[in-house]
ZAKE-768919 format. One record per atom (N, C-alpha, C): residue in three letters; residue number from 1; x, y, z; atom name. Coordinates in Angstrom, 2 decimals, decimal comma. Layout:
<sites>
SITE fimar drenfi       X       Y       Z drennu
SITE   ALA    NUM       X       Y       Z     CA
...
</sites>
This chain:
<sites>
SITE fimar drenfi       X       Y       Z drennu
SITE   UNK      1  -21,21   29,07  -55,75      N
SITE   UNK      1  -19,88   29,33  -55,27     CA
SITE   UNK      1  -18,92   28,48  -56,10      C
SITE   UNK      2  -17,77   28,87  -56,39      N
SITE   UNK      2  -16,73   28,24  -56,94     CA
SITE   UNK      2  -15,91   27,56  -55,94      C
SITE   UNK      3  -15,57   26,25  -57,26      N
SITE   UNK      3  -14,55   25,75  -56,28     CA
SITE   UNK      3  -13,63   25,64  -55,52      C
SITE   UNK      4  -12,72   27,20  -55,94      N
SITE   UNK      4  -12,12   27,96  -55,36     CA
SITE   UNK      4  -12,35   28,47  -54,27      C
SITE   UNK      5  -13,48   29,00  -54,03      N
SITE   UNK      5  -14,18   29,62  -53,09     CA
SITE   UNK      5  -14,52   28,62  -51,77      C
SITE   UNK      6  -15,04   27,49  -52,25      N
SITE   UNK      6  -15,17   26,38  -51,13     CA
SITE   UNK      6  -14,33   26,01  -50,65      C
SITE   UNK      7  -13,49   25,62  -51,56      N
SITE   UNK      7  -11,57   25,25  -50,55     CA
SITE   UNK      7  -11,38   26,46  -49,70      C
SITE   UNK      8  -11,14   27,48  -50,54      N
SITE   UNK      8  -10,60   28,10  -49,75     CA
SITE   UNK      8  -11,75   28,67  -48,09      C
SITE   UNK      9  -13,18   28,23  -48,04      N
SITE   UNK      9  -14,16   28,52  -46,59     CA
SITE   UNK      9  -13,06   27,50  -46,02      C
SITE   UNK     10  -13,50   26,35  -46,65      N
SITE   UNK     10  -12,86   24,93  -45,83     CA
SITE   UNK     10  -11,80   25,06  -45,20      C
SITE   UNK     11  -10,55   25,71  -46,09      N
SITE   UNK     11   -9,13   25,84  -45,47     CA
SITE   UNK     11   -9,60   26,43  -44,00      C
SITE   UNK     12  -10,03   27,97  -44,56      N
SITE   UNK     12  -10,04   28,75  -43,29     CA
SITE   UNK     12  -11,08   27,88  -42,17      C
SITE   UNK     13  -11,37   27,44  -42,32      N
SITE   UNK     13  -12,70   26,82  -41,49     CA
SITE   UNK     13  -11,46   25,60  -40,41      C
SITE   UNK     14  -10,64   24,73  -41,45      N
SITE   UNK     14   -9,74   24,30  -40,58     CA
SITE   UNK     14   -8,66   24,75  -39,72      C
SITE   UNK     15   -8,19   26,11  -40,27      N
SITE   UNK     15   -7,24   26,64  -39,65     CA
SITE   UNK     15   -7,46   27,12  -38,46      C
SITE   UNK     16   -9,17   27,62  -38,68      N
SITE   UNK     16   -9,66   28,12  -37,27     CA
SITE   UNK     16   -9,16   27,48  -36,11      C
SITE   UNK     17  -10,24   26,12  -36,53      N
SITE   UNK     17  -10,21   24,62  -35,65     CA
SITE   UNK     17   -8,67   24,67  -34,81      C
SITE   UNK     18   -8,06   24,71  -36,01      N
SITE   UNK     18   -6,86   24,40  -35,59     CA
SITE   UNK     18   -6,23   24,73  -34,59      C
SITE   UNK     19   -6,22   26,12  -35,13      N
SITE   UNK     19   -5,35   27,01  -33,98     CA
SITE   UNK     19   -6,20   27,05  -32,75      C
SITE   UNK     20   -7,25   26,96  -32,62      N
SITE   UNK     20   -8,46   26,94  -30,84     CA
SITE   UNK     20   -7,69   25,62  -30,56      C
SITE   UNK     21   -7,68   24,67  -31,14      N
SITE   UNK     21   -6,67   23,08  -30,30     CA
SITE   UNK     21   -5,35   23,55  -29,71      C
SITE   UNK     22   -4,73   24,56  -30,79      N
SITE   UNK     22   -3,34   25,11  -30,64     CA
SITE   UNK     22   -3,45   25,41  -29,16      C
SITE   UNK     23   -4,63   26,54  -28,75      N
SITE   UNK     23   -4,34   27,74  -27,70     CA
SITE   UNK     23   -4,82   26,44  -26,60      C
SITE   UNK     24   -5,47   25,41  -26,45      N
SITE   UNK     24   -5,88   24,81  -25,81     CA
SITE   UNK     24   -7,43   24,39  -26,08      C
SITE   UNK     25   -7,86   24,41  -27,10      N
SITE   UNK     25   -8,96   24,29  -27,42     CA
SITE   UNK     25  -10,16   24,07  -26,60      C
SITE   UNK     26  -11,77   23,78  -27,44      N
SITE   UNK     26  -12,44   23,92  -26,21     CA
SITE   UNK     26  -12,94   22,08  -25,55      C
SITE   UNK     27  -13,51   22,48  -24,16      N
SITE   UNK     27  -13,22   21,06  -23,58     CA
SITE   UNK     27  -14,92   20,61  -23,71      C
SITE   UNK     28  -15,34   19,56  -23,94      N
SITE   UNK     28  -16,69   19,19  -23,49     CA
SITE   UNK     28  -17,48   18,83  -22,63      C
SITE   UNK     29  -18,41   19,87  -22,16      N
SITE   UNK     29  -18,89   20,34  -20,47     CA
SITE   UNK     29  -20,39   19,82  -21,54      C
SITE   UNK     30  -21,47   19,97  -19,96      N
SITE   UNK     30  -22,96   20,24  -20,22     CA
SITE   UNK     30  -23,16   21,16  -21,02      C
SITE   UNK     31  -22,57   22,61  -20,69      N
SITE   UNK     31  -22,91   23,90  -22,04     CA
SITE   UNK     31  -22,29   24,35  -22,58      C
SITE   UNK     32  -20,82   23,51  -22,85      N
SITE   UNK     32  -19,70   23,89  -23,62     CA
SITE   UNK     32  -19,48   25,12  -23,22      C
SITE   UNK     33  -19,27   25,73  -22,40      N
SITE   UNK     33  -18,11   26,82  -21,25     CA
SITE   UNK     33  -16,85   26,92  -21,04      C
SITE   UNK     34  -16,32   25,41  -21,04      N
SITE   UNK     34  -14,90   25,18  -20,76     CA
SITE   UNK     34  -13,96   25,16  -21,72      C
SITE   UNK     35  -12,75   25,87  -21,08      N
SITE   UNK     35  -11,87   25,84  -22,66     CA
SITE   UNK     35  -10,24   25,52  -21,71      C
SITE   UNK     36   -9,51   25,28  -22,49      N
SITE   UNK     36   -8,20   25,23  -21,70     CA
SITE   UNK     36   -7,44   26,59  -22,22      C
SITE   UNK     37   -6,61   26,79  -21,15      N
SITE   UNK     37   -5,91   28,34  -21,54     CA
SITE   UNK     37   -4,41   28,09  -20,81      C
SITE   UNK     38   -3,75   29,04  -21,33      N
SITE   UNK     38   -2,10   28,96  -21,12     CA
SITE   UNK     38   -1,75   30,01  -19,85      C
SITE   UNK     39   -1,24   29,92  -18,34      N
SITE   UNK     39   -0,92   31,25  -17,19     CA
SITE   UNK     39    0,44   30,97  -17,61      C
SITE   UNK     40    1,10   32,61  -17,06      N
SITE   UNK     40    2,25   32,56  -16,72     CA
SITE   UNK     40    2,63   32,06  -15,41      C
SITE   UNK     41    3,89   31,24  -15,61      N
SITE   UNK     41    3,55   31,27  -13,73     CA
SITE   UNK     41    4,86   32,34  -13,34      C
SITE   UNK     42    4,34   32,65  -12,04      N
SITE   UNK     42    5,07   33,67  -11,23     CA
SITE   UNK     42    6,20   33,31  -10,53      C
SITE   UNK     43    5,95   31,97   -9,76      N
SITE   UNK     43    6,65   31,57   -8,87     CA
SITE   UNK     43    6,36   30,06   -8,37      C
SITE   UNK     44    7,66   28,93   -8,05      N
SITE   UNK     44    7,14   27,72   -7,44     CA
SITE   UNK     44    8,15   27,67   -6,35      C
SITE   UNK     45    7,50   27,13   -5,67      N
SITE   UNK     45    8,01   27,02   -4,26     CA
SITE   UNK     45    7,99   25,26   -4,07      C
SITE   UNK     46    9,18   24,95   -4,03      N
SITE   UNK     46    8,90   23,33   -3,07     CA
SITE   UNK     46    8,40   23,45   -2,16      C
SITE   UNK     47    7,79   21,89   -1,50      N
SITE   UNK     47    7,44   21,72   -0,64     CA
SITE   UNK     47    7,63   20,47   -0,05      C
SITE   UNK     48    8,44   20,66    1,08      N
SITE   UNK     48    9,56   19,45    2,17     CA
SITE   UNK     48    8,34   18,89    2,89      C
SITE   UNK     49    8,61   17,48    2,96      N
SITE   UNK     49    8,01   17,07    3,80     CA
SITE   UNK     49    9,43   16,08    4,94      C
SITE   UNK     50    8,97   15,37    6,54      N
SITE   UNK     50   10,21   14,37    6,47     CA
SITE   UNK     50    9,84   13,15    5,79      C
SITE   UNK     51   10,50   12,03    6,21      N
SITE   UNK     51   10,47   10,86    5,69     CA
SITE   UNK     51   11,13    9,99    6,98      C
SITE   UNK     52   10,61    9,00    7,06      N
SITE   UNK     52   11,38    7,73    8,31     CA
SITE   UNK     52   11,86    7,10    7,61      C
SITE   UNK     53   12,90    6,79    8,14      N
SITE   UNK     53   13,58    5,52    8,01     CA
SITE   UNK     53   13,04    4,35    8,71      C
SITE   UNK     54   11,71    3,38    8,23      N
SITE   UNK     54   11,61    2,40    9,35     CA
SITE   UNK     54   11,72    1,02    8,54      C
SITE   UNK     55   12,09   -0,04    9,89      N
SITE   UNK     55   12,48   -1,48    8,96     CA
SITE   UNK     55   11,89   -2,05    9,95      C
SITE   UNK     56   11,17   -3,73    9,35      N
SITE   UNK     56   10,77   -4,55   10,44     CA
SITE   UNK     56   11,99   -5,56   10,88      C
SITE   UNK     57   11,77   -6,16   11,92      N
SITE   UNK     57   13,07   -7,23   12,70     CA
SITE   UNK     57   12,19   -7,71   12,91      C
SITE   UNK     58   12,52   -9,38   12,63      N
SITE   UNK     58   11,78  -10,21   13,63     CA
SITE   UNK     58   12,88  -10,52   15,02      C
SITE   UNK     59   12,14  -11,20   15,50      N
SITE   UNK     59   12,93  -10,65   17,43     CA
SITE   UNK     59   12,47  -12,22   17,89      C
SITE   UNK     60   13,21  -13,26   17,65      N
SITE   UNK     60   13,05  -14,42   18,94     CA
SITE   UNK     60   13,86  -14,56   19,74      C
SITE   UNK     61   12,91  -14,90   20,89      N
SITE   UNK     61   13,08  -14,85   22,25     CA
SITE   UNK     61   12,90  -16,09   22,77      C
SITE   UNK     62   14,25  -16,75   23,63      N
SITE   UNK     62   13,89  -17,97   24,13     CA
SITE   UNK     62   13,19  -17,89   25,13      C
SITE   UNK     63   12,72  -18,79   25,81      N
SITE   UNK     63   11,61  -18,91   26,94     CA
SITE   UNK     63   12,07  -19,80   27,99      C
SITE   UNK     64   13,14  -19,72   29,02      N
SITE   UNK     64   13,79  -20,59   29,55     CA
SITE   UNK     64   12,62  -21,84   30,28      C
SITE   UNK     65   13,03  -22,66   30,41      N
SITE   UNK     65   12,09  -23,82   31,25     CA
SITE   UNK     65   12,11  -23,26   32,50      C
SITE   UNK     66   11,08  -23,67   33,40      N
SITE   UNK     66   11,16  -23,40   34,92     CA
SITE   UNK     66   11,21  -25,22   34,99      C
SITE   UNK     67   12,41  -25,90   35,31      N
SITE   UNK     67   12,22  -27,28   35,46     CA
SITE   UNK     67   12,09  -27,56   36,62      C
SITE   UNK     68   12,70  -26,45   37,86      N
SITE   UNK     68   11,95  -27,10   38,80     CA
SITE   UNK     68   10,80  -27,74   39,71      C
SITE   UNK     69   10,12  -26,86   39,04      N
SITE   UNK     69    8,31  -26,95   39,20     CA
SITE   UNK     69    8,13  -28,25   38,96      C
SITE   UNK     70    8,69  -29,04   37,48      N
SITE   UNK     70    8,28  -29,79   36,64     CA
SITE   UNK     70    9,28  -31,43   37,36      C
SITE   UNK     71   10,29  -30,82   38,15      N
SITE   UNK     71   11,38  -32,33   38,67     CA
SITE   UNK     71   10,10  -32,12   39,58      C
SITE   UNK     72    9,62  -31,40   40,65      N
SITE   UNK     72    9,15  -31,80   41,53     CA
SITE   UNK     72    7,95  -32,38   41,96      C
SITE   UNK     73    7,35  -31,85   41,24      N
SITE   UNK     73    5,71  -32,43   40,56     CA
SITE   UNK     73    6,15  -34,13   40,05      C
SITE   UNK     74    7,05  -34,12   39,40      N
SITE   UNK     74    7,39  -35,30   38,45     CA
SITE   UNK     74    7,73  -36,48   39,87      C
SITE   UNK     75    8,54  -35,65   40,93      N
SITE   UNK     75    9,00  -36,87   41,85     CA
SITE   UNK     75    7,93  -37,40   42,86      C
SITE   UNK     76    6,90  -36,26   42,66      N
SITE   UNK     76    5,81  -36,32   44,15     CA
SITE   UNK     76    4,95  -37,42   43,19      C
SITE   UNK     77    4,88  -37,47   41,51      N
SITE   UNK     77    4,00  -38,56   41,37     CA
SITE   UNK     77    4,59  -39,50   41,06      C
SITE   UNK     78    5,67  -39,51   40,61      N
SITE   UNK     78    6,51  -41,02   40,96     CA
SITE   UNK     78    6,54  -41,68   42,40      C
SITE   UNK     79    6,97  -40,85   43,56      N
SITE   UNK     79    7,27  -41,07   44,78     CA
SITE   UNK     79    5,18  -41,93   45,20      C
SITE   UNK     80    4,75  -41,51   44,63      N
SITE   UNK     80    3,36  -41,98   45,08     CA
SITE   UNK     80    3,23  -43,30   44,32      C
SITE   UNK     81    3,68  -43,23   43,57      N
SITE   UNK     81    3,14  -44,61   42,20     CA
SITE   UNK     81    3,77  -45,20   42,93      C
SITE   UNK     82    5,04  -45,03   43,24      N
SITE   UNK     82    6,15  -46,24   43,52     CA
SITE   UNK     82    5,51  -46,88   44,69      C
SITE   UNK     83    5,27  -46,07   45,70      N
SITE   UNK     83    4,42  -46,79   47,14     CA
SITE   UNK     83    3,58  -47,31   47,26      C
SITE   UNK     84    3,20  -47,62   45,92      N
SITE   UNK     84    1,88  -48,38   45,98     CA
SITE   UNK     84    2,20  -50,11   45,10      C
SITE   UNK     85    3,47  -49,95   44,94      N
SITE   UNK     85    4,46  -50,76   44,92     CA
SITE   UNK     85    4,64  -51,62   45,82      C
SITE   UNK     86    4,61  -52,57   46,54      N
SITE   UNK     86    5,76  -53,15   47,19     CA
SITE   UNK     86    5,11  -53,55   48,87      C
SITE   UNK     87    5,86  -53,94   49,58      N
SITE   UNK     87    5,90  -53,82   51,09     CA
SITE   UNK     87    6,63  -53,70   52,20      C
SITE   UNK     88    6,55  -53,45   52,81      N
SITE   UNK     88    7,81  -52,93   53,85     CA
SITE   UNK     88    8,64  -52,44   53,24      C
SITE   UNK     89   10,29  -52,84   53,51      N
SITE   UNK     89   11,28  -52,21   52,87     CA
SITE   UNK     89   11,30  -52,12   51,16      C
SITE   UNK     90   11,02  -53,25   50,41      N
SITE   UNK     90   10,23  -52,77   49,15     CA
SITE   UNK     90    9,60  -51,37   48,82      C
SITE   UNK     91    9,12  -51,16   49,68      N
SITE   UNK     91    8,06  -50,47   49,41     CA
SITE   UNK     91    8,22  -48,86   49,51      C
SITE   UNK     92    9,55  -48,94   50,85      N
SITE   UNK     92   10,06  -47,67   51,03     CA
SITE   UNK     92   11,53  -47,25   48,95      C
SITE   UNK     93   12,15  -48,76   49,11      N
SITE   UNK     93   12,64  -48,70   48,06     CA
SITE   UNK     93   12,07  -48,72   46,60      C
SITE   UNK     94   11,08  -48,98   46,37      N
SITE   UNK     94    9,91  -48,35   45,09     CA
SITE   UNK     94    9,49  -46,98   45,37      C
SITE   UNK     95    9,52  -46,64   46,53      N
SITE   UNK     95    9,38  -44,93   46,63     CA
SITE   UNK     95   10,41  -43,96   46,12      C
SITE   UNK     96   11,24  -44,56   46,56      N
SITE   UNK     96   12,65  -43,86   46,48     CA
SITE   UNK     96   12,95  -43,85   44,77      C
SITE   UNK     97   12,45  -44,73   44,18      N
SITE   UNK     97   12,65  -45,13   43,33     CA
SITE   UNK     97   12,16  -44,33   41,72      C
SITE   UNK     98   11,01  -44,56   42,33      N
SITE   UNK     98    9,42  -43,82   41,49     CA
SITE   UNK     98    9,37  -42,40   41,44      C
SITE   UNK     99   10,22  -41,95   42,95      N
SITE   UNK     99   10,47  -40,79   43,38     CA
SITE   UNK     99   11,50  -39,90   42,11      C
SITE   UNK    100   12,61  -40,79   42,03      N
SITE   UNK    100   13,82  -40,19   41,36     CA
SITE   UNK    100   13,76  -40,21   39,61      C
SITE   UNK    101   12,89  -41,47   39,13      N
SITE   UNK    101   11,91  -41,41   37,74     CA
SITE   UNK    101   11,25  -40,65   37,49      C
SITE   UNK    102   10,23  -40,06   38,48      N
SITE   UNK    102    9,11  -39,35   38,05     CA
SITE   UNK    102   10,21  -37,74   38,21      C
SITE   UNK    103   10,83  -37,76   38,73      N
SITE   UNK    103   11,97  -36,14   38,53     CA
SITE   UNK    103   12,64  -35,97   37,37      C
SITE   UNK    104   12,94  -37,20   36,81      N
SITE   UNK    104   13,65  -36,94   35,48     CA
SITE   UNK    104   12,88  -36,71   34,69      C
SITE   UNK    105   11,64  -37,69   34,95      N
SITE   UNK    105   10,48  -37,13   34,08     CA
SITE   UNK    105    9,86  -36,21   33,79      C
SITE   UNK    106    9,85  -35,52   34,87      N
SITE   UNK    106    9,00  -34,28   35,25     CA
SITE   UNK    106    9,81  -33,45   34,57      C
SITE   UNK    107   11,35  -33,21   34,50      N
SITE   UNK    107   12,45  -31,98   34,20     CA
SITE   UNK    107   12,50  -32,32   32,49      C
SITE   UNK    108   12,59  -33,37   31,89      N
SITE   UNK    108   12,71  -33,64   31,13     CA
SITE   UNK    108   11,25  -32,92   30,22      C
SITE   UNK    109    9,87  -33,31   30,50      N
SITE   UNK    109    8,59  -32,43   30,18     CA
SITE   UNK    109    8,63  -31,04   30,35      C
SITE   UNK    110    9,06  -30,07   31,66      N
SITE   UNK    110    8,98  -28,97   31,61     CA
SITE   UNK    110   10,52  -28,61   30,90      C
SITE   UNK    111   11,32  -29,24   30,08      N
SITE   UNK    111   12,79  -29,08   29,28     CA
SITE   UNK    111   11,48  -28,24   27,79      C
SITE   UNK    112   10,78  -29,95   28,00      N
SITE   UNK    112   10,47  -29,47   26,45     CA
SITE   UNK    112    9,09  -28,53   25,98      C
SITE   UNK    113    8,34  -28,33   27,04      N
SITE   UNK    113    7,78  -27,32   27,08     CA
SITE   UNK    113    8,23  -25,56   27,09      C
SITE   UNK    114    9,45  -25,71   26,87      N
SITE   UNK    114   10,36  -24,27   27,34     CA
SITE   UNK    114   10,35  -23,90   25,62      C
SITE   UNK    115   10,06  -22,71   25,15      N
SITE   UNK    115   10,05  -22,76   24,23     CA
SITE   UNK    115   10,52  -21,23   23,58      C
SITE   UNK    116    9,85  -20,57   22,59      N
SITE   UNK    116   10,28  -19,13   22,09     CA
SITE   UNK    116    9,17  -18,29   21,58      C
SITE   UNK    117    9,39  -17,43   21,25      N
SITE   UNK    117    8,17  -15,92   20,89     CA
SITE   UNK    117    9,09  -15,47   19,77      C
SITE   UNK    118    8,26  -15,61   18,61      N
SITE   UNK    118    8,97  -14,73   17,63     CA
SITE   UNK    118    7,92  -13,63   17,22      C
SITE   UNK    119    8,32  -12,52   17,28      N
SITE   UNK    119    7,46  -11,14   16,56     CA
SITE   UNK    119    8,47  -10,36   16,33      C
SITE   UNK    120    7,55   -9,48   15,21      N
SITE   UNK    120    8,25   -8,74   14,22     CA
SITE   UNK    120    8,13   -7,30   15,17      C
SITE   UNK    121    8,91   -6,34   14,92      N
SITE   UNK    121    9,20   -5,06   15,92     CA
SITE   UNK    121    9,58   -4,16   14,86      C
SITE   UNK    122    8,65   -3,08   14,95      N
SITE   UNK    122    9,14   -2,07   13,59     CA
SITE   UNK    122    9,70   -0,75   14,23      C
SITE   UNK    123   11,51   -0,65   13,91      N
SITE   UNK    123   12,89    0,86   14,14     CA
SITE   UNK    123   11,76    1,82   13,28      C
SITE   UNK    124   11,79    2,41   14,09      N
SITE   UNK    124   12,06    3,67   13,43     CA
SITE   UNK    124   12,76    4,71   13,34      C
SITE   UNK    125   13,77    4,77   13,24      N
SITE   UNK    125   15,11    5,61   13,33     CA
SITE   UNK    125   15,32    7,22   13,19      C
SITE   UNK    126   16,11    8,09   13,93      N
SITE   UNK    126   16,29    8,89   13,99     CA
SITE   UNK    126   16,68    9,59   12,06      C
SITE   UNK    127   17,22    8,75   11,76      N
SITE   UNK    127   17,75    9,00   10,05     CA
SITE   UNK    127   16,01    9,54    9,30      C
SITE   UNK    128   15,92   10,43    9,21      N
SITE   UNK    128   14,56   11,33    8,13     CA
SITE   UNK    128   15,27   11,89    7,35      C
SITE   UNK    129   14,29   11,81    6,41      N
SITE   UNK    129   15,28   12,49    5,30     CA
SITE   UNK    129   14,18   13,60    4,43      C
SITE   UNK    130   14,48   14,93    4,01      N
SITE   UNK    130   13,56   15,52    3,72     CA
SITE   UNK    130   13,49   15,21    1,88      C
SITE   UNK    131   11,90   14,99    2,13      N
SITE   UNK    131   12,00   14,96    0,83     CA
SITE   UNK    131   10,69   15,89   -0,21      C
SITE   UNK    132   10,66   16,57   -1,46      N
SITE   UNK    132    9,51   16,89   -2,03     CA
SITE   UNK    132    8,39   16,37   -2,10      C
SITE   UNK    133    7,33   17,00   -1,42      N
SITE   UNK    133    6,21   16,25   -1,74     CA
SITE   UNK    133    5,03   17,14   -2,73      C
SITE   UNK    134    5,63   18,07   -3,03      N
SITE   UNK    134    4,75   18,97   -4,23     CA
SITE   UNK    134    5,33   20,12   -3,92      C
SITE   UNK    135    4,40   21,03   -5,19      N
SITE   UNK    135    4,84   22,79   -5,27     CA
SITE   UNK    135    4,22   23,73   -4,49      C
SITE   UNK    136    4,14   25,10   -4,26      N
SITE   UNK    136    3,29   25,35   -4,21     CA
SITE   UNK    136    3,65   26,77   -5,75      C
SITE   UNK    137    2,76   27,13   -6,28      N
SITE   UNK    137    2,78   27,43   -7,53     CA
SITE   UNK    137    2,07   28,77   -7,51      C
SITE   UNK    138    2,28   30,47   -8,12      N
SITE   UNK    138    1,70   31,56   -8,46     CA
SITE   UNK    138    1,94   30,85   -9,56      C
SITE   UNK    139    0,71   31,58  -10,37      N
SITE   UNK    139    0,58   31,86  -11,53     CA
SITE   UNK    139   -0,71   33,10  -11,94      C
SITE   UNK    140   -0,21   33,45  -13,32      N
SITE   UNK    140   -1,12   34,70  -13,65     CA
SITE   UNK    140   -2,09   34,58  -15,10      C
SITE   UNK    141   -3,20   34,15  -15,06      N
SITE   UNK    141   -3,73   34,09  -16,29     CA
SITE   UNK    141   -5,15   35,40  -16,40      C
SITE   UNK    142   -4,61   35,86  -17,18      N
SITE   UNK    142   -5,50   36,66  -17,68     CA
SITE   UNK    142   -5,57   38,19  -16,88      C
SITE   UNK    143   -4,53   38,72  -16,24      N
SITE   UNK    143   -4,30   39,81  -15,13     CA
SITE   UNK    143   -4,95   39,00  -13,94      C
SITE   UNK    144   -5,06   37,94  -13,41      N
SITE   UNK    144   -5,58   37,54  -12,36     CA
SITE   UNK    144   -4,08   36,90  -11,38      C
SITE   UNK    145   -4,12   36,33  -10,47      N
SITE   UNK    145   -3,39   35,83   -9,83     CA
SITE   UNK    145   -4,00   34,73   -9,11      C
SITE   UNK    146   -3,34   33,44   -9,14      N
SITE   UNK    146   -4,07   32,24   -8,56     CA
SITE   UNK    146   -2,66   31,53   -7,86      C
SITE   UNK    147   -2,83   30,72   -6,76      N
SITE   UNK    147   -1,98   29,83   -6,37     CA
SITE   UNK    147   -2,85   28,22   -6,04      C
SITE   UNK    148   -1,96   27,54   -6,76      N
SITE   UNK    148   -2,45   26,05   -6,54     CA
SITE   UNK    148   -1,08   25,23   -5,72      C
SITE   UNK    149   -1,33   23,80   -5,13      N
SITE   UNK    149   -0,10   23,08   -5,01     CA
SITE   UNK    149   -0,36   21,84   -6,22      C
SITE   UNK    150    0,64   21,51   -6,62      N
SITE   UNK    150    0,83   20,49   -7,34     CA
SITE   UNK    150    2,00   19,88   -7,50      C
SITE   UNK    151    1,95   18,52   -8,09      N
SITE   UNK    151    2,62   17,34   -7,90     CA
SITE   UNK    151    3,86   17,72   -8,76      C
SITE   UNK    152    4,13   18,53   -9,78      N
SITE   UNK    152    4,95   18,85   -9,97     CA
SITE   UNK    152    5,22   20,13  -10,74      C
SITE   UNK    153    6,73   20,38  -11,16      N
SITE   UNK    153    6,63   21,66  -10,86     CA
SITE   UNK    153    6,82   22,19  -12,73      C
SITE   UNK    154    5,44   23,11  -12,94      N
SITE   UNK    154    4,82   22,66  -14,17     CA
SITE   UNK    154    6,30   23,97  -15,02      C
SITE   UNK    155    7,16   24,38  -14,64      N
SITE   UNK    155    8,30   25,17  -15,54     CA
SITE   UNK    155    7,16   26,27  -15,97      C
SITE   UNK    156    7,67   27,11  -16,88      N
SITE   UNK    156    7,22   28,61  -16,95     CA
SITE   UNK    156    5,83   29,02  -17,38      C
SITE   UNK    157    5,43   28,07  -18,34      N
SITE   UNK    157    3,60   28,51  -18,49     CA
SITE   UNK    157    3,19   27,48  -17,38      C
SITE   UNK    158    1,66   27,21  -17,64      N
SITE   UNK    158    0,80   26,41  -16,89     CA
SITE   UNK    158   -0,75   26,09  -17,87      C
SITE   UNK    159   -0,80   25,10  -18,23      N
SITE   UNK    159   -1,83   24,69  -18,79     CA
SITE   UNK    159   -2,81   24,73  -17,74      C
SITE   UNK    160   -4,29   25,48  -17,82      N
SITE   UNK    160   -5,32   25,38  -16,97     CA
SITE   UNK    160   -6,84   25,65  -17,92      C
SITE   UNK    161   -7,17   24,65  -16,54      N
SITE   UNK    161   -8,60   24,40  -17,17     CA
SITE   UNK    161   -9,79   25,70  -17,15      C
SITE   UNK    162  -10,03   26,39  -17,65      N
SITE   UNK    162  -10,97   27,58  -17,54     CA
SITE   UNK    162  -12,91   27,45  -17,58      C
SITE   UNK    163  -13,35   27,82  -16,73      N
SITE   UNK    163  -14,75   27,01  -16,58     CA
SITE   UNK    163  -15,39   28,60  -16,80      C
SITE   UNK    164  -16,08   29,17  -17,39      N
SITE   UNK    164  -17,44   29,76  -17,54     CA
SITE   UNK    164  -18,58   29,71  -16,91      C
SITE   UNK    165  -19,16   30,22  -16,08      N
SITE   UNK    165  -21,01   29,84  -15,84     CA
SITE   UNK    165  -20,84   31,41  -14,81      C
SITE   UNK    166  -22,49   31,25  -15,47      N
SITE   UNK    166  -23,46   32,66  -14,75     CA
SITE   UNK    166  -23,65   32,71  -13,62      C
SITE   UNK    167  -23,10   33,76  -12,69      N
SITE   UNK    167  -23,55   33,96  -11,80     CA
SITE   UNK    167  -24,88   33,95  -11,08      C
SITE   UNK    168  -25,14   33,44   -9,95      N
SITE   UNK    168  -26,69   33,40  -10,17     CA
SITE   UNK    168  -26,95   34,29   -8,67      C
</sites>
């Protein structure tokens, strides 16, 4: 063969190549079946989904004291300490005494035991908003008709994957 002759198998041999990459060339499967091919498409249709509007808040909440629990408890063990205080009139006056300490005491402890709750609380608000969440897509390859959904909306051809195998 001439050298002529070999360039020119070669050329054609690349151009082949070429143009099968062009149309979508073929893909590499177990038995080489698969090729990619070009549909028209027919038709795309959005597809709405809603959407929330939600936000977190945190939310504290004071916890008021119950101090009276805490003066009175506080005076019944003062009022006892104190009486063990003293004698006779002493003794009534160390009550009285121990009595009115152990209340401040007591209000003053259930003051600072009073405390708060903080947690987070998630709105979710009437505000939705519709938004795309894919297509749904005709298309026609080869006199056939197929519908897929997809993520977006692929404009007038459609690149697809074409698979081959024997019926069994």
């Amino acid at each position: 063969m001439t050298k002529i002759k070999k360039f020119l198998s070669v050329l054609a041999l690349l151009l082949t190549v070429t143009s099968a990459f062009a149309q979508g060339g073929p893909v590499q499967s177990g038995d080489g079946s698969a090729h990619y091919g070009w549909a028209d498409v027919l038709r795309v249709d959005p597809v709405y989904g809603a959407t929330q509007q939600c936000q977190n808040q945190t939310v504290v909440t004071q916890n008021p004291a119950n101090t009276t629990g805490g003066t009175i408890l506080g005076a019944v063990v003062g009022g006892v300490l104190g009486s063990t205080i003293g004698r006779g009139n002493g003794r009534v006056a160390a009550t009285a005494v121990g009595a009115v300490a152990g209340g401040a005491v007591g209000n003053q402890v259930a003051a600072n035991n009073a405390g708060q709750t903080v947690q987070t609380v998630t709105n979710c608000g009437p505000g939705q908003q519709r938004q795309i969440m894919g297509y749904d897509v005709q298309y026609r390859y080869r006199g056939e008709v197929y519908e897929s959904r997809l993520g977006y909306d692929p404009g007038e051809r459609l690149r697809v994957l074409v698979n081959v195998a024997p019926a069994e």
